[in-house]
C-alpha positions in Angstrom: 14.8 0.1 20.6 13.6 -3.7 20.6 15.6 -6.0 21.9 14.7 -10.1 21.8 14.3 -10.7 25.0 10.5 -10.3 27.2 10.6 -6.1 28.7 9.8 -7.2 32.0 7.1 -8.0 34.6 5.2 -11.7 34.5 6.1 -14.0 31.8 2.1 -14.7 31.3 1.0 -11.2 31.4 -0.4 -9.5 28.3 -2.2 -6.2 27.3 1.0 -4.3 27.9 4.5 -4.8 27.0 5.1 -6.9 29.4 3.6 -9.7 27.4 5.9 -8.6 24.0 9.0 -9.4 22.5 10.8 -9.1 19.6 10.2 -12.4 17.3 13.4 -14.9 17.4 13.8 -17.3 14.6 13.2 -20.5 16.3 10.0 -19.1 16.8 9.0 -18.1 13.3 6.6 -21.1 13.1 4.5 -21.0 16.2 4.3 -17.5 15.5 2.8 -17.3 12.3 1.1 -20.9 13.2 -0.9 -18.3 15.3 -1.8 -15.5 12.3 -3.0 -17.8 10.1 -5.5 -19.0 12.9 -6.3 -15.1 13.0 -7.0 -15.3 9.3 -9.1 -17.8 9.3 -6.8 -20.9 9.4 -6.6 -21.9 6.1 -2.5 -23.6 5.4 -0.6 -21.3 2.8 1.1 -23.4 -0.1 4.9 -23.9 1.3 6.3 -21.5 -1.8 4.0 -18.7 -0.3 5.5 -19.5 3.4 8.8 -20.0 2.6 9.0 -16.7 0.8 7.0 -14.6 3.6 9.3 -16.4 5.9 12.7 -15.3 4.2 11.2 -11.4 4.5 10.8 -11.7 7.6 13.2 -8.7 9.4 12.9 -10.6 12.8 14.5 -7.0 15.2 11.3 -5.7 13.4 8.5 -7.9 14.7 6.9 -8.9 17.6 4.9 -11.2 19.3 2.7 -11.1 21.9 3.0 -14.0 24.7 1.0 -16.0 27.2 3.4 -18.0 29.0 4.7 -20.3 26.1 1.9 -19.6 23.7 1.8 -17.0 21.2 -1.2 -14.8 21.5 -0.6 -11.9 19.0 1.5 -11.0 15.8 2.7 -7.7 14.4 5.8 -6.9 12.3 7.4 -3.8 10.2 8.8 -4.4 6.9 11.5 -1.5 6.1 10.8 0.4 3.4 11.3 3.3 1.2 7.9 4.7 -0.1 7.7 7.6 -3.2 6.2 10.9 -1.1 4.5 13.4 -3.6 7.7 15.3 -5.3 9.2 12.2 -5.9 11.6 11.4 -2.8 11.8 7.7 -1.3 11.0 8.1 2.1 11.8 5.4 5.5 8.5 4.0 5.9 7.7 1.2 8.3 5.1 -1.3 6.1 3.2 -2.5 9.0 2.2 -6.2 8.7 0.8 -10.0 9.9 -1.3 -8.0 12.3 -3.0 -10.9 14.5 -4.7 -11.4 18.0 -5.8 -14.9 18.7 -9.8 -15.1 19.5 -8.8 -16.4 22.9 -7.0 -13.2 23.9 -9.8 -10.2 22.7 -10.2 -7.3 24.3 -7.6 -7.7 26.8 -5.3 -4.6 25.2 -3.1 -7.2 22.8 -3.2 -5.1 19.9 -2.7 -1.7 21.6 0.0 -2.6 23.5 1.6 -4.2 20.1 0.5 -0.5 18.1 2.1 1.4 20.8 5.1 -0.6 21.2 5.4 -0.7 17.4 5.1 2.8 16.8 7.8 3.8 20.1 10.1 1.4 17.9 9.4 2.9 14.6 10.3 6.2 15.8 13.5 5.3 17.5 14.7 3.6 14.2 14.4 7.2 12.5 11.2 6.3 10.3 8.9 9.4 10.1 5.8 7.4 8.5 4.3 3.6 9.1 1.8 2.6 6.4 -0.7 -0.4 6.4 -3.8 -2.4 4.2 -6.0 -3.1 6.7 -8.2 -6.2 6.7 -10.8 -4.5 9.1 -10.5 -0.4 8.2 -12.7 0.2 11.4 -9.5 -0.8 13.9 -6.6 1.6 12.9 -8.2 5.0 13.0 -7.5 4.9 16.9 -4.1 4.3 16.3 -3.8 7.5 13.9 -3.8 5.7 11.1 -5.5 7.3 8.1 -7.1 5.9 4.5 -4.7 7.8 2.5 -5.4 5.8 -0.7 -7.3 3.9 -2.9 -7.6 1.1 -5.1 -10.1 0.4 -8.9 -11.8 -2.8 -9.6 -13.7 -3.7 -13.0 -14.6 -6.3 -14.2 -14.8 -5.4 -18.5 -17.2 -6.7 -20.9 -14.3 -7.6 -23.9 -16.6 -8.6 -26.3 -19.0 -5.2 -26.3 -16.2 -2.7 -24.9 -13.8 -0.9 -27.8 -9.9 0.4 -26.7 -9.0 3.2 -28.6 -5.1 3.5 -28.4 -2.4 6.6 -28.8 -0.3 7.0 -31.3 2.8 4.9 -31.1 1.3 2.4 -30.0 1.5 0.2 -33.1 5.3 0.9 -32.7 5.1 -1.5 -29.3 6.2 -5.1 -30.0 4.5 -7.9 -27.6 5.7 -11.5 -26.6 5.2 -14.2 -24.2 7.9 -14.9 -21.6 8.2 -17.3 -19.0 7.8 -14.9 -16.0 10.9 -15.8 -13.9 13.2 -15.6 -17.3 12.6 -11.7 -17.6 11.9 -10.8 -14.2 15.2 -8.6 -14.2 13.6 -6.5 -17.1 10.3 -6.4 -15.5 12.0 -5.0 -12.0 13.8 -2.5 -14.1 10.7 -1.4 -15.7 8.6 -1.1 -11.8 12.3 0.7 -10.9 12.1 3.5 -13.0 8.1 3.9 -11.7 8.5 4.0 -8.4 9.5 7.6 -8.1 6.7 9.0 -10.0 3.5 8.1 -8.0 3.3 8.5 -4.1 2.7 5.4 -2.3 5.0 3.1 -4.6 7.6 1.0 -2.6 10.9 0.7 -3.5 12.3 -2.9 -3.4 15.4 -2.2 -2.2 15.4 -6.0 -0.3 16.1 -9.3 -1.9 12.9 -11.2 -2.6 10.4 -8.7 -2.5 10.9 -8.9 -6.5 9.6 -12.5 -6.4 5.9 -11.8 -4.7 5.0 -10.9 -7.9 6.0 -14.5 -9.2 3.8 -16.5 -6.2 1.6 -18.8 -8.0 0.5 -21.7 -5.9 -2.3 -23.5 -7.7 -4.2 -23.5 -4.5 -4.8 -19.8 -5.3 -5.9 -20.0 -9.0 -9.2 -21.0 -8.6 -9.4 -23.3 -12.3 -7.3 -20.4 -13.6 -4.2 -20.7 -15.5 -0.5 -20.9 -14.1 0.7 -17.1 -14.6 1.5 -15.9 -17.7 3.5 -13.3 -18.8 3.9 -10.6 -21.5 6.7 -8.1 -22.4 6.5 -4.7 -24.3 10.0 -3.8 -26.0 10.5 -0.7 -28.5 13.5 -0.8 -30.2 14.9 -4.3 -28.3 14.4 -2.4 -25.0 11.8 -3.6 -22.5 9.5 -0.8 -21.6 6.3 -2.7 -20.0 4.9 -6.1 -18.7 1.8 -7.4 -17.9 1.3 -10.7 -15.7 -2.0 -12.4 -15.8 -3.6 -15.9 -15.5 -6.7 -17.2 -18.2 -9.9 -18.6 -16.8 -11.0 -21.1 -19.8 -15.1 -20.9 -19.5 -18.7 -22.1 -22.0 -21.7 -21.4 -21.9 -24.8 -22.1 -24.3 -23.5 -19.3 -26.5 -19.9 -20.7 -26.4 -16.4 -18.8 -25.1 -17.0 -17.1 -21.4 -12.8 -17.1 -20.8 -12.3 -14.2 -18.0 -8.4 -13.2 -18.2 -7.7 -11.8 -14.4 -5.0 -9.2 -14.4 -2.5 -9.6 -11.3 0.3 -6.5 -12.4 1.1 -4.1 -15.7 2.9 -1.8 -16.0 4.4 0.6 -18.9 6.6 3.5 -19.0 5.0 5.6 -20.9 1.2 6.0 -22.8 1.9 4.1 -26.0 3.4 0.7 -23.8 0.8 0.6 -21.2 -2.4 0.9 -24.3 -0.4 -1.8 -26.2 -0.8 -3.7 -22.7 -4.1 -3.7 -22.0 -5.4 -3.6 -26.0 -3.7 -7.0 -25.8 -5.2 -8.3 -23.0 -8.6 -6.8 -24.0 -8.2 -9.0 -27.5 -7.2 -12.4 -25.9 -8.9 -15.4 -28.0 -11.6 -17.2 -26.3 -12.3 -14.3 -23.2 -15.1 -12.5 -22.9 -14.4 -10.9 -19.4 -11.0 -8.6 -18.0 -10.9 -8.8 -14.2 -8.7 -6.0 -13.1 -8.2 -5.7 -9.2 -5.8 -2.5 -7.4 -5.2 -0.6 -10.0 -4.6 3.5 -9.7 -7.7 5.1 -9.7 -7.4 7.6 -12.5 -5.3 5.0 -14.5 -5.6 5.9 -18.4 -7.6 3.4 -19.6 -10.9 4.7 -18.1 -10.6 7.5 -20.6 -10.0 5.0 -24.1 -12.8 2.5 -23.5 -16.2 3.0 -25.9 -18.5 2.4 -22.9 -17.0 2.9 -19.3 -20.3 1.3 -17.5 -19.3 -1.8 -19.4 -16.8 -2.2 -17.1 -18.5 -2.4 -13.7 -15.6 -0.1 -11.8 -15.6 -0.3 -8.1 -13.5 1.7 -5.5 -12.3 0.9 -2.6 -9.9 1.7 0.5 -6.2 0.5 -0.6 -3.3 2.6 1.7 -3.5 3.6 5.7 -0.4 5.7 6.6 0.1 7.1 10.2 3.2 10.3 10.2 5.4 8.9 13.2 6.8 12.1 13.4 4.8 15.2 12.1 7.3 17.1 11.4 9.8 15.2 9.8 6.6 13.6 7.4 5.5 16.6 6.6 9.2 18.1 5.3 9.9 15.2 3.8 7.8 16.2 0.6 7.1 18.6 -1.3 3.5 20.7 -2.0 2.2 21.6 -5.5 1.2 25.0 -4.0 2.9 27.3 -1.9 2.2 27.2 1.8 2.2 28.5 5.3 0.0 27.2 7.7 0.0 26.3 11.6 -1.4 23.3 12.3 -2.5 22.3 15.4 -2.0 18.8 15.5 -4.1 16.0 18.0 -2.2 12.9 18.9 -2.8 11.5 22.2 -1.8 7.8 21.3 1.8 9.1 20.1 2.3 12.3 22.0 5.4 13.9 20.8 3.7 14.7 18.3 0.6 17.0 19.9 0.7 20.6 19.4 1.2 23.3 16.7 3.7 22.9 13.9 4.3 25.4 11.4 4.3 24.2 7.8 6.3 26.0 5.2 6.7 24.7 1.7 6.6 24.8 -2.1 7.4 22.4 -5.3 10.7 23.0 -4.3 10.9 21.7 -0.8 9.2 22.6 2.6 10.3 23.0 6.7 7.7 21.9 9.6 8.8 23.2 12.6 7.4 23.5 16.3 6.0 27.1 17.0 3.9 29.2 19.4 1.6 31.2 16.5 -1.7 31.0 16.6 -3.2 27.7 15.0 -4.7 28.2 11.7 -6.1 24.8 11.1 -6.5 21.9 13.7 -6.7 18.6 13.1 -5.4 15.4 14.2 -2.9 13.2 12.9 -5.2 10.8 11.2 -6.6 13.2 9.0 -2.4 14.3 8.2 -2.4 10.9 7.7 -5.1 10.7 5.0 -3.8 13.9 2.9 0.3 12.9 2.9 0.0 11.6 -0.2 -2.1 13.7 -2.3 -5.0 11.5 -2.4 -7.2 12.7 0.3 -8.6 17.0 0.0 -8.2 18.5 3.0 -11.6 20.1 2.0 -13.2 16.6 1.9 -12.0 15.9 5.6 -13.6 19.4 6.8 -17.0 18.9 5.1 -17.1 15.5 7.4 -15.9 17.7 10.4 -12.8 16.7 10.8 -10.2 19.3 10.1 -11.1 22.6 11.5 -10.3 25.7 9.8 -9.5 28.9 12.7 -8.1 31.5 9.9 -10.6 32.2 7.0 -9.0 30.6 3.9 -6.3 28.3 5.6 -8.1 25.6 4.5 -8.0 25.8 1.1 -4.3 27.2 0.7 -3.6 24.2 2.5 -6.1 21.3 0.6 -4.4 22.3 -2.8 -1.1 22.6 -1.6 -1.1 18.6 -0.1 -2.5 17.5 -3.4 -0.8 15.2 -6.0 -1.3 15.6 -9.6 -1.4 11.8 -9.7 -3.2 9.8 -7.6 -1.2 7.5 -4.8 -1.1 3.6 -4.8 -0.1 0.7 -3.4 1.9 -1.6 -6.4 1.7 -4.4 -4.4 1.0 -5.9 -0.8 2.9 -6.8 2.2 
């Protein structure tokens, strides 16, 4: 387990643990002083500081030190993630990942990873998840791209919504966002356990990210705005958004840029976007993260109208194999040995049997032949259902040694919904 004080050897040492220790409050600034320099430098507004500052779980972060100066920056937010089947899972939200320039290539960041990962596991976390800012650095660590994320940018004025029934039946109104946040976490509540990837925000303040809205981050946008959905006097969906006011020789070019939505069911989320598709004076929806097979694509009149783009959202790592891997459930039966490659977390190298159904499933250690071999970053990239194991084999990296293993196994880790990421951390 961590513990606050500096695990031995020379105070000015780094590229090992000897350089580490767990984050203390009175250090908070200096530390993250040295992430933003990572990042480029630029000063967050002090709402946005304040806030990351109150998350902070201090026994979960570290910081990597020459003599008295910080040189490197990890933490692990605690959370519980939605695994496919629906069950919220300890997952260790890796974060504030930093090495200052003057300190490259010296081991910073590995020793951090594998001090990070030795403290995940003792806490009893089978899974660590990140968003990477650079997706070529994590592989190494076993870290697969598990997920991904839609962008579009929609042409309002020439693209039609075509909505389900009900969806008349949806009443719409403007609320200041911090007066209905309860509603609106109660609504994100009741998603969370139906698509893999969602978080659970089971910790004061992670419900007020949403509401960050320092005007240095607008860019000539509106302050946030916010809508509801009720049926029946009962909130069932929210969307939060800013308006970009904008002319041009042919008058109105407003963009509206989407920051969350979300509905429980069909006829709230079409009521959502039809409204933000009809906004007066816009011409342009930006949408950024969304789900990938979100509904929408299938009810506009001209789908290259909206200039989608996809791109790498969710890295997860399985901690430990075997408790990951029982900790969900599989859409087809299956019962495979896996012969698993992990040389930067070893406990977890060598064959596993994997037993398991829509019901529930078992991953134990066994001496059978392997069936398929593969290493933990490719189990990393199918946990959630996002990722065919067939896809990973056609780029050779999942090996099949019994004929038809592989596919038994690619449908049984899929998800009949795509995974996301609701938000980041």
């Amino acid at each position: 387990m961590a513990t606050d004080e500096v695990t031995g050897g020379p105070a000015g040492r780094v590229g090992s643990t000897a350089g580490l220790r767990v984050l203390r409050p009175e250090d908070w600034d200096r530390w993250y002083g040295n992430l933003l320099r990572a990042f480029g430098g630029v000063e967050e507004a002090d709402e946005e500081r304040e806030l990351w500052r109150e998350l902070t779980e201090y026994d979960r972060f570290l910081g990597a030190w020459d003599g008295d100066t910080v040189v490197g920056t990890t933490g692990a937010f605690s959370f519980r993630m939605t695994v496919p089947g629906g069950a919220p899972v300890p997952a260790a939200g890796v974060t504030m990942v930093g090495v200052a320039a003057t300190h490259r290539r010296r081991g910073v960041l590995t020793s951090m990873m594998r001090r990070q990962l030795e403290d995940v596991r003792a806490w009893g976390e089978p899974l660590a998840v990140l968003t990477a800012s650079e997706p070529a650095i994590y592989g190494r660590f076993g870290y697969g791209a598990a997920s991904f994320q839609l962008a579009a940018e929609i042409d309002t004025d020439r693209v039609a919504l075509a909505v389900p029934d009900g969806t008349d039946d949806v009443r719409l109104r403007y609320a200041e966002p911090a007066d209905v946040l309860e509603a609106c976490e109660a609504v994100y509540a009741r998603l969370v356990p139906q698509r893999p990837g969602m978080l659970a925000r089971h910790r004061p303040g992670w419900e007020r990210v949403g509401l960050l809205d320092p005007e240095s981050g607008r860019e000539g946008a509106s302050p946030l705005q916010c809508v509801v959905a009720e049926r029946g006097g009962r909130v069932v969906g929210f969307a939060r958004f800013r308006v970009k006011p904008g002319w041009g020789p042919g008058g109105f070019e407003g963009s509206v840029i989407l920051r969350e939505l979300y509905g429980l069911d069909p006829a709230a989320q079409a009521a959502l976007w039809r409204f933000l598709f009809g906004i007066d004076l816009t011409s342009t929806l930006v949408v950024r993260g969304r789900p990938v097979d979100e509904a929408w694509q299938h009810q506009v009149s001209d789908i290259r109208r909206c200039r989608l783009r996809v791109r790498d959202q969710y890295y997860v790592r399985l901690v430990e194999v075997g408790a990951a891997l029982a900790a969900r459930t599989y859409q087809a039966p299956v019962d495979v040995v896996l012969e698993v490659a992990d040389p930067f977390c070893p406990w977890n190298e060598g064959r596993w049997r994997l037993t398991g159904d829509a019901k529930g499933a078992s991953c134990e250690r066994t001496s059978d032949a392997a069936e398929l071999a593969l290493s933990v970053r490719e189990l990393g990239a199918a946990y959630l259902g996002g990722v065919p194991l067939v896809s990973l084999a056609a780029a050779g990296r999942v090996r099949e040694l019994r004929p038809g293993a592989l596919a038994e196994a690619s449908v049984a880790f899929g998800s009949a919904v795509a995974p996301w990421l609701p938000h980041g951390f």
